[in-house]
N, C-alpha and C positions, 0 to 999 in steps of 0.2 A: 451387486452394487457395492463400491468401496464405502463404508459406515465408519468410522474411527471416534475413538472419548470426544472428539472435539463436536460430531454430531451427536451425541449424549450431551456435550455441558451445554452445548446452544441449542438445542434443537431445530437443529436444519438438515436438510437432505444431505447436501453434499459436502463435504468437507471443505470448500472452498469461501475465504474472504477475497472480497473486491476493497481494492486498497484504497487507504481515504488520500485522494489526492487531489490538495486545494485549486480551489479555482471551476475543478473537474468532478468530481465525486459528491452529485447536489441531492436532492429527493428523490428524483424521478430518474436517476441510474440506481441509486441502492433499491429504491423500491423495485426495480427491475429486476437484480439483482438475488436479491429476497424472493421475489414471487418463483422465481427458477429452480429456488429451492438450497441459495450459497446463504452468505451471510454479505446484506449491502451495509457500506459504511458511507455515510455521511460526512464531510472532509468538513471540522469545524474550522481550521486555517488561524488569522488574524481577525476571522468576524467577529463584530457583536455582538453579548447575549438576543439579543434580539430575533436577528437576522436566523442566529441558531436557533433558538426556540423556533421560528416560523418552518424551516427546515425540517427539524424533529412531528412540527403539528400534520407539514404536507406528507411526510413519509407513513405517516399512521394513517390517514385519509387516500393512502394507495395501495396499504398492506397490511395484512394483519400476523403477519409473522415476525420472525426476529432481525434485529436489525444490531447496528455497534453503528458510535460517532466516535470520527477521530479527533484528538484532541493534541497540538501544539503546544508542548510546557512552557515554552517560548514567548507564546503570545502575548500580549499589551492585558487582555481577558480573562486570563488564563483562570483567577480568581472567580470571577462571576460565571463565567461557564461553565465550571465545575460545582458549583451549588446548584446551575440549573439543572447539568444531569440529573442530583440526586431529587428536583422539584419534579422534574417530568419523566422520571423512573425509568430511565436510559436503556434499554436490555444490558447492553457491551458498549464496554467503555477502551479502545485502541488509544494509547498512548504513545509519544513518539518527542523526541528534540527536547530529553529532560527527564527528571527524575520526579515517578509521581509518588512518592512517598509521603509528601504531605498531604494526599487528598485520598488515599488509600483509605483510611479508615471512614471517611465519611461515607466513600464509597461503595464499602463493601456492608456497611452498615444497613443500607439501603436494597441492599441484594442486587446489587448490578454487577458483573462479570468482568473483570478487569483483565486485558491481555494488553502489556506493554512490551513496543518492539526495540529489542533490542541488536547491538555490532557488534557483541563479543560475550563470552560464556561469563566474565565477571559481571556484568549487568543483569545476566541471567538468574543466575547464583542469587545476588541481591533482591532483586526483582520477587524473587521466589520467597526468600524469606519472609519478604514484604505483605505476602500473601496474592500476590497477582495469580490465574485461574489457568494461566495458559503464556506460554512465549512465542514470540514471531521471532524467528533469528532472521536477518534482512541482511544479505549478500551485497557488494559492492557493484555487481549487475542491474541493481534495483534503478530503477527513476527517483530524480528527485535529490532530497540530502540522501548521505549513503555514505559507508563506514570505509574499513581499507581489507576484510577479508571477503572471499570470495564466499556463495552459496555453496558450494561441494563442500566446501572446507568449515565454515562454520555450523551448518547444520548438526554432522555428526558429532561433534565437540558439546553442543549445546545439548542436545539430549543428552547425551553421556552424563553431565552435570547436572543437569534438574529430575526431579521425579514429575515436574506438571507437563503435560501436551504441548510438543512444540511445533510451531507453523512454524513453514520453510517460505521465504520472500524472496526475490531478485533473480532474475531471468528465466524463470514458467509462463511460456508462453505459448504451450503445446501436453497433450496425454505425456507424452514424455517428460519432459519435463516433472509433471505429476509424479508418475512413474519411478521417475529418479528421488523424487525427496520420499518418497513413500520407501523406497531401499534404501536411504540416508536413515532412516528413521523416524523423520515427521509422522506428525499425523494427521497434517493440514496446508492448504499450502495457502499463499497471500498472493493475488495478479492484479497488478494496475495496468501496463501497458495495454495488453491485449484490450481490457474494458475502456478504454480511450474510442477503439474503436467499435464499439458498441452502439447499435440502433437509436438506446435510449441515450446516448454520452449526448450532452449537448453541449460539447465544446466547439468550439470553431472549428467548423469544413477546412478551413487551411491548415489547419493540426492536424488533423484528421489523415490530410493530403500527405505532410511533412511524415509520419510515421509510417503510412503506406510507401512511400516511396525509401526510408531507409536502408540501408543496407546493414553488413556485419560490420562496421568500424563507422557508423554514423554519429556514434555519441560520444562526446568526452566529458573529463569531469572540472569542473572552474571551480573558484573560491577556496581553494584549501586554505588559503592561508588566514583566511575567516574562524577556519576551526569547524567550518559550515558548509561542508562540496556541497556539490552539486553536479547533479549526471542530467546533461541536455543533449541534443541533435545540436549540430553541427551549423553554425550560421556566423554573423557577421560580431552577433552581442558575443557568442562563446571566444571569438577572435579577439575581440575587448577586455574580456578578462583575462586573455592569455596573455597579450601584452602589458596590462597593468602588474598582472605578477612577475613577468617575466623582468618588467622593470623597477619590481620591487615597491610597488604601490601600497599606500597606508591599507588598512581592514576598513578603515571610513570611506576610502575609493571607495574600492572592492561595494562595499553594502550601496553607498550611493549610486552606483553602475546598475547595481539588481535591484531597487527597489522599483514596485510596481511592474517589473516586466515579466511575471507571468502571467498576471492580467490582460496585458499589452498583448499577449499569445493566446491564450487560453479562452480570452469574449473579444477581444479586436482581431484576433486574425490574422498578428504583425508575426512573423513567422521570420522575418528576419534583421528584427535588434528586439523580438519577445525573448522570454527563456523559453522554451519549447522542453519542458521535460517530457525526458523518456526512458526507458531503461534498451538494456543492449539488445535486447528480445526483438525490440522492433525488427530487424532487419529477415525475423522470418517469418512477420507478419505483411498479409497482402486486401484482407480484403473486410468490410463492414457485417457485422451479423449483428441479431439479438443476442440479450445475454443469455437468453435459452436456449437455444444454439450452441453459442459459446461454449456454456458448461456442461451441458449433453456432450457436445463432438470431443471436447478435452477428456469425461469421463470416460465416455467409452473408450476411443484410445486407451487411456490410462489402462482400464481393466481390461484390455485383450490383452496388453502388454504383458499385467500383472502372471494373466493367465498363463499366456505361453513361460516365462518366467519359471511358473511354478512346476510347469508339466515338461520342460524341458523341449518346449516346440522352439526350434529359432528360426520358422518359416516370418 
């Protein structure tokens, strides 16, 4: 079995997180998640403390292992869901759209496990200083917001510059996948798409559909000029921001055109003027599993890979 520092600082089987991604990433996928033996993440998004809190209570009353909530710098909340981690004793705290340095200390005061992902080895670097436990280097392959270098490229840079554990994010969607950030260097890697389509995802059947049916050039990325991409499938709203940019549309367009429409996708099932995030992965993705499955079928792959690799089989 592949074991790496990152299954030492969390103590989890595998070295894999499921990515917090809003809307999608609720209790009863990370608990799933978790039980299989990865690390599930809880997507706290724009929600309420509240809503959060209820989230964190369901995810305990389904697991008794380790868990991380994703947390949005961003958010309207941002302030109040960051004291509640430290009220409800968070295990891992994923950070992302921001800089958490002002909640760092609270954080780490409380013994919660801080891994913030970051697009580039100067956030890395920072990050690190900061005391963060662990980095996600997040590829331009990824779903969702998403930086401008690629996973090949950013991985080995970023380890080279930190001495902490760094997960590799953006287009693992397969043992190889693994495989490859594992020879990059990682020591962990991060998958949202793939767990889209998972047993336990309870996102809408029509997303479900839209990502199954993907191919390799199904997603593009809108909003750059927010400062905020975004990597979606391919539909009618992604046609919308291309023309608002292309006609040089305010950034108040732009956010007025997306507000609300990953919800519109993700629990309505509008798959064409939702956002439909996804990363590029999709397209070699086909079919519905558990996430037990899931991360069994990717490890194994991964470690015959490794094997033959090491023993010089290239059957």
């Amino acid at each position: 079995m592949i074991y790496t520092e990152i299954c030492k600082l969390l103590n989890i089987k595998y070295p894999i997180f499921q990515g917090g991604m809003a809307q999608i990433s609720d209790a009863k996928l990370a608990a799933a998640v978790s039980e299989a033996g990865g690390l599930g993440v809880i997507a706290s998004g724009n929600s309420p403390p509240a809503l959060v809190k209820s989230e964190i209570h369901k995810i305990r009353e389904l697991t008794d292992k380790p868990f991380g909530v994703n947390v949005m710098l961003l958010s309207p909340h941002v302030e109040e869901v960051s004291q509640l981690f430290v009220e409800e004793k968070v295990p891992v705290i994923i950070t992302g759209a921001g800089n958490p340095g002002k909640y760092m200390r609270i954080w780490k005061e409380a013994g919660i496990k801080v891994v913030p992902v970051v697009p580039s080895v100067a956030f890395a670097k920072h990050f690190e200083k900061l005391g963060a436990d662990a980095i996600i280097c997040e590829g331009t392959e990824a779903g969702g917001h998403v930086g401008e270098i690629t996973t090949m490229c950013i991985t080995p840079q970023v380890v080279d510059a930190v001495k902490i554990p760094v997960v590799a994010a953006g287009g693992i969607g397969d043992g190889r996948g693994i495989a490859a950030a594992f020879c990059l260097g990682a020591k962990g890697v991060q998958v949202g798409t793939r767990f889209i389509l998972a047993k336990e995802c309870r996102v809408h059947q029509n997303y479900k559909d839209k990502v199954i049916k993907a191919n390799d050039t199904a997603t593009v990325v809108t909003g750059r000029k927010t400062g905020h991409p975004v990597r979606v499938l391919k539909n009618r709203l992604a046609n919308q921001f291309r023309e608002l940019e292309k006609n040089n549309a305010s950034v108040e367009e732009m956010e007025e055109l997306g507000r609300g429409k990953l919800y519109q996708a993700a629990v309505l099932g509008d798959v064409v003027y939702g956002s439909v995030m996804s990363g590029q992965i999709a397209g070699l993705l086909s079919k519905e599993q558990s996430c037990k499955e899931i991360i069994v079928e990717m490890f194994e792959e991964a470690e015959k890979i490794m094997k033959n690799l090491a023993g010089g089989n290239n059957e």
